[in-house]
C-alpha positions as CSV (number, residue, x, y, z in Angstrom):
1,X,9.4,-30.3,-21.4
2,X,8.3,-33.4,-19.3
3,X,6.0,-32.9,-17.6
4,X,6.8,-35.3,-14.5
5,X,6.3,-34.2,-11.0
6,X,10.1,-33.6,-10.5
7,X,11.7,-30.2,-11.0
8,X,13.9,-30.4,-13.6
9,X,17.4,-28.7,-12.9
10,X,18.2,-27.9,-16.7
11,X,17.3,-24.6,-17.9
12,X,14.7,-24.6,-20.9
13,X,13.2,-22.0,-23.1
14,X,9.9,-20.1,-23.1
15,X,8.0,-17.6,-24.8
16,X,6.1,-14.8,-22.4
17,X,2.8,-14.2,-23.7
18,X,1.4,-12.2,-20.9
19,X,2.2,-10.5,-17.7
20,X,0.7,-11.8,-14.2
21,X,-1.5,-9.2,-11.4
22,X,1.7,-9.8,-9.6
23,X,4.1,-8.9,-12.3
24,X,5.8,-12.2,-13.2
25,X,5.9,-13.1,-17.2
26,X,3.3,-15.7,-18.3
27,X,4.2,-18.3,-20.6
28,X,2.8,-21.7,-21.9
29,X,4.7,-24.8,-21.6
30,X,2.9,-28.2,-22.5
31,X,-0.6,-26.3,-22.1
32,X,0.1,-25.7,-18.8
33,X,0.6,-22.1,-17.5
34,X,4.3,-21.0,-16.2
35,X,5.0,-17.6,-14.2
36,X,8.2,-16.9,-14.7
37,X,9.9,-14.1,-12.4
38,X,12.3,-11.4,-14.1
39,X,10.5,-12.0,-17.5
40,X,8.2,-9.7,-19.6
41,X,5.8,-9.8,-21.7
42,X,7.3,-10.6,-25.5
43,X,10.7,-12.0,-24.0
44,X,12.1,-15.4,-25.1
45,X,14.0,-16.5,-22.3
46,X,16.2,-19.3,-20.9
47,X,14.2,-20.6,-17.6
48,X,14.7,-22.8,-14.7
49,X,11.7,-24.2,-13.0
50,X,11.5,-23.7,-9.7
51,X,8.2,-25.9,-7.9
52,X,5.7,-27.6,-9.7
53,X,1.6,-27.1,-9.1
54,X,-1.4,-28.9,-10.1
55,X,-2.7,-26.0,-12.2
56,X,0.5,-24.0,-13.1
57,X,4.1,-24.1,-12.6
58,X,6.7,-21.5,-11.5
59,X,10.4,-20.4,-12.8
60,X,12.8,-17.8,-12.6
61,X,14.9,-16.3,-15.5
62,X,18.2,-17.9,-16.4
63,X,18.8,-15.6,-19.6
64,X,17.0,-13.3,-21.7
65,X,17.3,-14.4,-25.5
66,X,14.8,-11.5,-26.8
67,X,14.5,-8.5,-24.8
68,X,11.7,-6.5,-24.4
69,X,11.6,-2.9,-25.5
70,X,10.5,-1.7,-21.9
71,X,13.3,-3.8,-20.3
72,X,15.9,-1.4,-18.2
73,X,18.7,-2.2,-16.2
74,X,17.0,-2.3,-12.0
75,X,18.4,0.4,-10.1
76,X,18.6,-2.1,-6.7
77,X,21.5,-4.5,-6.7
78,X,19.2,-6.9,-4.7
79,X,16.8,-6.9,-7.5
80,X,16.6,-10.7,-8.2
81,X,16.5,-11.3,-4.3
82,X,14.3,-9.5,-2.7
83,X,10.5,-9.5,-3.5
84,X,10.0,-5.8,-1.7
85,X,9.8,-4.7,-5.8
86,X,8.7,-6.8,-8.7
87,X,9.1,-4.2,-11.5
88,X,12.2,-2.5,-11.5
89,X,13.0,-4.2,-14.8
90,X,10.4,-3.0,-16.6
91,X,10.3,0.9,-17.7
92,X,8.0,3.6,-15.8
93,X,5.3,4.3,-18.4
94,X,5.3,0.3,-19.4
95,X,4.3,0.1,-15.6
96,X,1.6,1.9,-15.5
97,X,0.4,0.7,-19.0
98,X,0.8,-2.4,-17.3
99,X,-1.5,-1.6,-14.0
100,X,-4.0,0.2,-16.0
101,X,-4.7,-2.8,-18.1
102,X,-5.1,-5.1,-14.6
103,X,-7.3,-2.5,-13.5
104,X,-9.4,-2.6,-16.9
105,X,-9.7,-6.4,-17.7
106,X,-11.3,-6.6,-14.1
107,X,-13.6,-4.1,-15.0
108,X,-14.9,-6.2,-17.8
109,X,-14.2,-10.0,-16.1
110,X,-15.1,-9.0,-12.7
111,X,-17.8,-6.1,-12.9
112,X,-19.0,-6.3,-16.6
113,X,-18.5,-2.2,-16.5
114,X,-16.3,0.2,-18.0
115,X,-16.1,3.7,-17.5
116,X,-17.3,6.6,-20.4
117,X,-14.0,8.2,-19.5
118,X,-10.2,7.3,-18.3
119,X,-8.7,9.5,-16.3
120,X,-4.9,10.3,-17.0
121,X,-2.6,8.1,-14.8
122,X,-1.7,10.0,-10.8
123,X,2.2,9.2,-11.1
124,X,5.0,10.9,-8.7
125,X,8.7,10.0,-7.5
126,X,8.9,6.5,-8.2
127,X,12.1,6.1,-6.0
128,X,12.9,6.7,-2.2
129,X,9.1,7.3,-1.8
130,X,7.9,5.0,0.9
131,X,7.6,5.8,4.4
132,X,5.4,3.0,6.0
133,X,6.4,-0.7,6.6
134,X,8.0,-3.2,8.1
135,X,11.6,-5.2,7.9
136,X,11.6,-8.8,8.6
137,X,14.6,-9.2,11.0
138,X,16.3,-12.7,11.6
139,X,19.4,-14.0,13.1
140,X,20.9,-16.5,10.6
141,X,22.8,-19.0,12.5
142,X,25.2,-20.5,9.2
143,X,26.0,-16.5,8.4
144,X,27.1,-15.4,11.7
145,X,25.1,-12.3,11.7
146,X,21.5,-10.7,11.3
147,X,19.7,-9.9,8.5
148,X,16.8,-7.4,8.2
149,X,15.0,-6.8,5.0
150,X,12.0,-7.7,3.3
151,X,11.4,-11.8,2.2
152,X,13.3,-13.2,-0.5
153,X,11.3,-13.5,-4.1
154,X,12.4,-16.7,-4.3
155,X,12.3,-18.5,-0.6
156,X,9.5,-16.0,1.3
157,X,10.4,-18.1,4.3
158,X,13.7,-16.3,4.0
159,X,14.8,-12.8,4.9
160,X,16.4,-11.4,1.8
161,X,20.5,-10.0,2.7
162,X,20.5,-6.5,1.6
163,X,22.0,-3.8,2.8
164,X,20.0,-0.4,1.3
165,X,16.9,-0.5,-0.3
166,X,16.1,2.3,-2.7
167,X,12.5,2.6,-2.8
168,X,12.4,3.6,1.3
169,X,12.5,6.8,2.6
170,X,15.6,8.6,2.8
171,X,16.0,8.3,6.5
172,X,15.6,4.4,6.4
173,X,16.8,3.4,2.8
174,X,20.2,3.9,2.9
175,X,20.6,2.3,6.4
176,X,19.6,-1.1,6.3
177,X,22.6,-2.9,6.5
178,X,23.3,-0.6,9.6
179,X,19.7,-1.4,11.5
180,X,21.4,-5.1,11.0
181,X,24.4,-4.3,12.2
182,X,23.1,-2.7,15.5
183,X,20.9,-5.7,16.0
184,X,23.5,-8.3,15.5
185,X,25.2,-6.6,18.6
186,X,22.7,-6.2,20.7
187,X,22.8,-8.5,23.4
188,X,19.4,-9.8,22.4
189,X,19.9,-10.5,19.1
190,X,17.8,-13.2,19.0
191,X,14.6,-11.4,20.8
192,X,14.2,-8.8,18.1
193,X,11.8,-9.9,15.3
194,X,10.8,-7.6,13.3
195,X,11.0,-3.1,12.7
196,X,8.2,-0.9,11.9
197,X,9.1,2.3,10.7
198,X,6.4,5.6,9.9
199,X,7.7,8.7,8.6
200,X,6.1,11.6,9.1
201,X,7.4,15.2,7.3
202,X,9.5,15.9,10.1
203,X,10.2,12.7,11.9
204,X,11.2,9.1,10.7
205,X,10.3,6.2,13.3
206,X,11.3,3.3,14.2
207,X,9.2,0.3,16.3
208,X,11.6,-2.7,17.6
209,X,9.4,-6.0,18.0
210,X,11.4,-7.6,20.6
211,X,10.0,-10.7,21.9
212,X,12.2,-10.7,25.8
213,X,13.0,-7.5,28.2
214,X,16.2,-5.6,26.8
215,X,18.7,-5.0,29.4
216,X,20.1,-1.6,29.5
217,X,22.6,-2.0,27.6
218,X,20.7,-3.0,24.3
219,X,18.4,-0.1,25.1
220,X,21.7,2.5,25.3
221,X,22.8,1.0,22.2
222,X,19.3,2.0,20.6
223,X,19.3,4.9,22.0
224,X,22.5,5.8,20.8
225,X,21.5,4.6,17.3
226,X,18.2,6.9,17.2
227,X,20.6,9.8,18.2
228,X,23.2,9.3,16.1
229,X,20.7,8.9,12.8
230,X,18.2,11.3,13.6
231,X,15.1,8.5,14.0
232,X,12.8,8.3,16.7
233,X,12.9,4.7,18.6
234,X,9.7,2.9,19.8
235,X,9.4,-0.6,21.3
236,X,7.3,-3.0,21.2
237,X,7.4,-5.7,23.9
238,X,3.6,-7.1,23.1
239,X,0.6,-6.6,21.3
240,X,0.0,-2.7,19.4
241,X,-1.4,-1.6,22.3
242,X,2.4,-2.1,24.1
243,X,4.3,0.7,21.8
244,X,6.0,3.1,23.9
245,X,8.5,5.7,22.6
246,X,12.4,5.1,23.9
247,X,13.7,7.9,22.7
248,X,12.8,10.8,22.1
249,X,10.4,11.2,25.3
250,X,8.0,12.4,23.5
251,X,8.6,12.2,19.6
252,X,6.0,13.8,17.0
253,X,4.4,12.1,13.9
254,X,2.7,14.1,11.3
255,X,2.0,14.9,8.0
256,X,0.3,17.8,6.6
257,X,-2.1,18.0,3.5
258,X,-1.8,21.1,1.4
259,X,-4.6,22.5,-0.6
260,X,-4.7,23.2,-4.0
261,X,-7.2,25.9,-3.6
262,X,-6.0,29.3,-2.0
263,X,-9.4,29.4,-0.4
264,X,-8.8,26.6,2.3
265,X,-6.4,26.0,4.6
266,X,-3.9,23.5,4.8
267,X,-4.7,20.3,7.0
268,X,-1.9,18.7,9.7
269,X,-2.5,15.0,10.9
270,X,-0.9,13.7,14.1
271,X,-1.1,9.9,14.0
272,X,1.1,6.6,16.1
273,X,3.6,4.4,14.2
274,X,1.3,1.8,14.0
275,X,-1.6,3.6,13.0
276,X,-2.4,3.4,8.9
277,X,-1.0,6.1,6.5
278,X,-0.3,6.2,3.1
279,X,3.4,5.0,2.3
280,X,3.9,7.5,-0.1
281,X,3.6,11.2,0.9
282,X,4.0,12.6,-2.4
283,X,1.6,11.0,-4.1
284,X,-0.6,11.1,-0.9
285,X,-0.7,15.1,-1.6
286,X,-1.4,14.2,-5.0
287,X,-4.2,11.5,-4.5
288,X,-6.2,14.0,-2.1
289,X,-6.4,16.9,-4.4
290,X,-7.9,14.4,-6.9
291,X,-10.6,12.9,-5.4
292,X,-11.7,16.4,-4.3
293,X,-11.8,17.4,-8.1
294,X,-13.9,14.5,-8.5
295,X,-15.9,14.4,-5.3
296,X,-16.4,18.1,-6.4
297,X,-17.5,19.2,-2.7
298,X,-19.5,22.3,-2.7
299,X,-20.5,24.9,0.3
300,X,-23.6,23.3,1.1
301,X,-23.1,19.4,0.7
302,X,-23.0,16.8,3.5
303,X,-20.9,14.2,3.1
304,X,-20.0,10.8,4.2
305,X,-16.5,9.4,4.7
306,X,-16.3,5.9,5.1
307,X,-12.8,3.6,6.2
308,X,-11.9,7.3,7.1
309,X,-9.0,6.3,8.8
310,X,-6.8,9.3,10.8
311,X,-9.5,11.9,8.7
312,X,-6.8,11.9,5.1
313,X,-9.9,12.5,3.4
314,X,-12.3,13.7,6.1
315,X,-10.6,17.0,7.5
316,X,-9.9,18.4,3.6
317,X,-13.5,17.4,2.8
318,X,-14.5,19.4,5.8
319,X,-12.9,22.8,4.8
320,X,-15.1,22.4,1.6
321,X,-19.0,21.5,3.2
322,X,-21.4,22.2,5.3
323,X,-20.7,18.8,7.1
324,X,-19.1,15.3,7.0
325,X,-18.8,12.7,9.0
326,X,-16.2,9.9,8.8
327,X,-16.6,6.6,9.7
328,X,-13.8,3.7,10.4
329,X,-13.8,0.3,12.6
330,X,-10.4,1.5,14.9
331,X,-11.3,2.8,17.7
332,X,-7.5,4.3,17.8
333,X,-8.2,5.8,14.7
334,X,-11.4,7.5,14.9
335,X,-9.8,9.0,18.4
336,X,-6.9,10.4,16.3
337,X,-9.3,11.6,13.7
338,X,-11.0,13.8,15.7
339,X,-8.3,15.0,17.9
340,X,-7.1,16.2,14.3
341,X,-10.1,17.9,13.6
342,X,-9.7,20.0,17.0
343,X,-6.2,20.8,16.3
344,X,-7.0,22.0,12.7
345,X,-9.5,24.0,14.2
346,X,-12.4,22.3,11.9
347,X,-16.1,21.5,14.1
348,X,-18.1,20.5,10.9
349,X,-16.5,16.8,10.7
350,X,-17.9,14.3,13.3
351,X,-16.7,10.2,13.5
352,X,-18.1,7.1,14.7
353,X,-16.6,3.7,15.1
354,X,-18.3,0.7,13.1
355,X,-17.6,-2.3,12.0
356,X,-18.4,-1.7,8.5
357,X,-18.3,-5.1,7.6
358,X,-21.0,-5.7,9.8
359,X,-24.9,-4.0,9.4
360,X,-25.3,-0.7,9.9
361,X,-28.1,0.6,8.6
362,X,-29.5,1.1,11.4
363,X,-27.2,3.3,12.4
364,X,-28.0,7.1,12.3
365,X,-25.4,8.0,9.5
366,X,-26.6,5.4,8.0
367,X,-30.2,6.3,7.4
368,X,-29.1,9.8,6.6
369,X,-29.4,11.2,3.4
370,X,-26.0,12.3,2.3
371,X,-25.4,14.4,-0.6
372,X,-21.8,12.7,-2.1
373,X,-20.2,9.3,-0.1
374,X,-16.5,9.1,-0.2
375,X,-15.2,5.9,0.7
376,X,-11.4,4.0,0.9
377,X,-11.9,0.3,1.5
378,X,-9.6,-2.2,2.4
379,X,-8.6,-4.9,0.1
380,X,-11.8,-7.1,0.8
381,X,-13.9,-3.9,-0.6
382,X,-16.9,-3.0,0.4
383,X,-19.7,-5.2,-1.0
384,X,-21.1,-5.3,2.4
385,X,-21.4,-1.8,2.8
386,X,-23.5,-1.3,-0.5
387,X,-26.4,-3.4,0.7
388,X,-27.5,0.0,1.9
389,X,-25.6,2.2,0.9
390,X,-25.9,4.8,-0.7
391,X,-28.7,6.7,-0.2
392,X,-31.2,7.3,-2.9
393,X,-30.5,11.4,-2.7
394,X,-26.9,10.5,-3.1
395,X,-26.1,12.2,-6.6
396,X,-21.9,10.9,-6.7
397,X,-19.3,8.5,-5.2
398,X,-15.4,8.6,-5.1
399,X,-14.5,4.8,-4.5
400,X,-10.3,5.1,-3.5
401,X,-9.0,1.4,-4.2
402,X,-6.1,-0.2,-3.4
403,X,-7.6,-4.3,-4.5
404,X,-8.5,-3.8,-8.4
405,X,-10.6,-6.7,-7.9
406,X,-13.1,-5.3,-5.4
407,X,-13.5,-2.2,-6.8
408,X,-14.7,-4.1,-9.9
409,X,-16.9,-6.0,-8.3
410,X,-18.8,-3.4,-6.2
411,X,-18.5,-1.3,-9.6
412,X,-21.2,-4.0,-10.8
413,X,-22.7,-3.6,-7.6
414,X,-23.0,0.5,-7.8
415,X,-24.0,0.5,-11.5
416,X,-26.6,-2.4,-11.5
417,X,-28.0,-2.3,-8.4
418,X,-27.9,1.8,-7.5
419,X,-28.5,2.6,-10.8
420,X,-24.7,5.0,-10.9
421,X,-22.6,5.4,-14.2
422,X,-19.4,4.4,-14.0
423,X,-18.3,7.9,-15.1
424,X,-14.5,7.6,-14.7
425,X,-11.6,6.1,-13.3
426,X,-7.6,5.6,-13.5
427,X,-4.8,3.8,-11.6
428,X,-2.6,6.0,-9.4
429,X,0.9,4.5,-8.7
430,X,1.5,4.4,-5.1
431,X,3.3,1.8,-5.0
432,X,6.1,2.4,-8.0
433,X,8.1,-0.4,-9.0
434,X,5.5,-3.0,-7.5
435,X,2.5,-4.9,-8.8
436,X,0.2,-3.1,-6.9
437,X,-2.8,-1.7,-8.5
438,X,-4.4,1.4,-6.7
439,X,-6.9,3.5,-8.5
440,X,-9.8,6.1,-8.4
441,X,-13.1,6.0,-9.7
442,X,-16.6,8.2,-9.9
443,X,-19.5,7.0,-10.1
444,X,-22.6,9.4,-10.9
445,X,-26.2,9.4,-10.6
């Protein structure tokens, strides 16, 4: 293939020798790399080339010549359009294979580690699971109507027309194309810009960005909507701190965390649909029973919590210890946390807002000498953090990733500089049919 700056409109054929972190098929043309969306890895397809880059170019599938083994048929019919999943092509276990491997080869590039042990891959329900995020909304002029969605995988600029999406939650899945139709009669169809919706186990809802006042009759119409589906109907007029419930007066969120051990009570958080929460519930369950096998909490420890959040890790922690005490940068949060605490009925768990990508050590939980650290970063890590921390007396950490990338690198940091083993780790698949990589690992003294 010529390789001018134009974009060539004739389809051309490439071999995929690799998969991408983002799940797009790698391939070689002229010695210049090509992601390729739709492909996988051993395909020979028929590609068109879509933009041109200094470094690499990228293309979309035309036709598949030589399947792959792990190709399946996508259960969406917006599949090729929307970028909300990547990986609906490629089979479950080829998946996971897949996000283990990412999660290994930035081990070895990234943190020059590896662990002595993997640990078996945390998998669940890998459809209608997710019941946090938010639909881009936009009134398209040419069409005559709104769409609401996630972006298009091949325009992100775009809103991607579909009208169910089957990875959401039951409540909101099925009823996309209906959330667009409300909005296209709404008299300010043009004000709303985006929705939020946060399902707890009881209660799905949804937060309206609308960017004028709605006049009563827009909000009857919502209201009416919420009623009629069973959703609970925030709006949002400014900033997060402007979210105020339309109806319901007074709706509920919450979740509750069952234990796996007979001996301690179940846990119940109350949090606000803005505030951060796993998207998937099931495997939420899941994830928390295994970092307490691995965090292996016993009667007398004292722990630390850090990026504790609304307390997902904190308040079952605390049914196990002696103490813990949580530690997050949202002031919202840490508020919630501890009102959770109260309402469980727990007084062993304390929390303190930091900026934990700022110094701390002077700070008193800081200084302290804690038995086992739990921590559940961001995407940017926690390099910062490990400056410091942990403490000499601190025998094991349970590092809960959701950016393979940092984990590797403060793996490096933990083993090198702390002198901890990398004794295990594994991916667990939150996020099913995406390219996301979140995993679990222990380090021990």
């Amino acid at each position: 293939m010529s390789r001018s700056n134009s974009v060539p409109a004739t389809p051309f054929e490439a071999t995929i020798t690799d998969l991408s972190h983002d799940g797009r098929g790698v391939a070689r043309v002229d010695g210049k790399a090509l992601f390729v969306s739709g492909a996988l890895l051993g395909e020979q397809v028929m590609v068109r080339l879509r933009k041109r880059h200094r470094h690499f170019d990228e293309a979309e599938v035309v036709e598949v010549i030589t399947p792959s083994p792990h190709r399946v048929e996508p259960r969406c019919r917006h599949f090729a359009e929307c970028s909300g999943c990547s990986m609906q092509h490629l089979d479950a276990e080829a998946q996971i294979a897949a996000k283990q491997r990412v999660l290994a080869e930035n081990f070895e590039r990234i943190g020059k580690v590896a662990p002595q042990q993997w640990l078996p891959p945390l998998t669940g329900e890998p459809w209608a699971y997710r019941r946090k995020g938010r639909l881009s909304v936009r009134h398209v002029l040419k069409k005559g109507r709104v769409l609401v969605g996630f972006r298009e995988e091949a325009n992100p600029r775009f809103v991607a027309d579909i009208q169910q999406c089957e990875v959401l939650h039951p409540a909101i899945g099925p009823k996309v194309g209906l959330l667009a139709e409300l909005i296209n009669g709404l008299d300010a169809v043009d004000a709303i810009a985006q929705i939020e919706f946060a399902g707890g186990d009881d209660t799905m809802a949804l937060v309206f960005r609308h960017l004028q006042p709605l006049g009563e009759v827009d909000l009857a119409a919502l209201t009416a909507f919420g009623q009629q589906h069973g959703l609970a109907i925030y709006l949002q007029p400014g900033n997060n701190s402007s979210v105020h419930p339309l109806w319901p007066a007074q709706p509920r969120l919450a979740f509750r965390i069952a234990s796996d051990d007979a001996r301690f009570a179940d846990v119940e958080l109350e949090f606000e649909p803005l505030d951060f929460v796993q998207v998937n519930a099931n495997m939420n369950q899941r994830m928390v029973a295994h970092a307490m096998a691995l965090l292996d909490p016993q009667p007398t420890d004292r722990v630390l919590d850090l990026f504790c959040g609304l307390g997902n890790f904190t308040l079952p922690i605390a049914r196990r210890v002696a103490e813990v005490v949580g530690v997050e940068g949202e002031h919202g949060l840490v508020q919630r946390a501890a009102q959770n605490a109260a309402r469980n009925g727990i007084d062993n768990a304390t929390f303190h807002v930091a900026n934990l990508f700022e110094d701390q050590r002077a700070s008193d939980w800081a200084r302290t000498p804690w038995d086992k650290v739990l921590l559940d970063p961001p995407r940017a890590g926690a390099d910062q953090l490990l400056a410091y921390l942990p403490h000499r007396k601190t025998q094991r950490v349970v590092y809960v990733s959701c950016h393979p990338a940092s984990l590797a690198r403060d793996a490096g940091i933990l083993v090198n500089q702390h002198g901890f083993t990398l004794a295990s780790a594994g991916v667990m698949d939150m996020f099913p049919h995406t390219a996301h990589v979140e995993s679990i690992a222990l380090f021990e003294r």
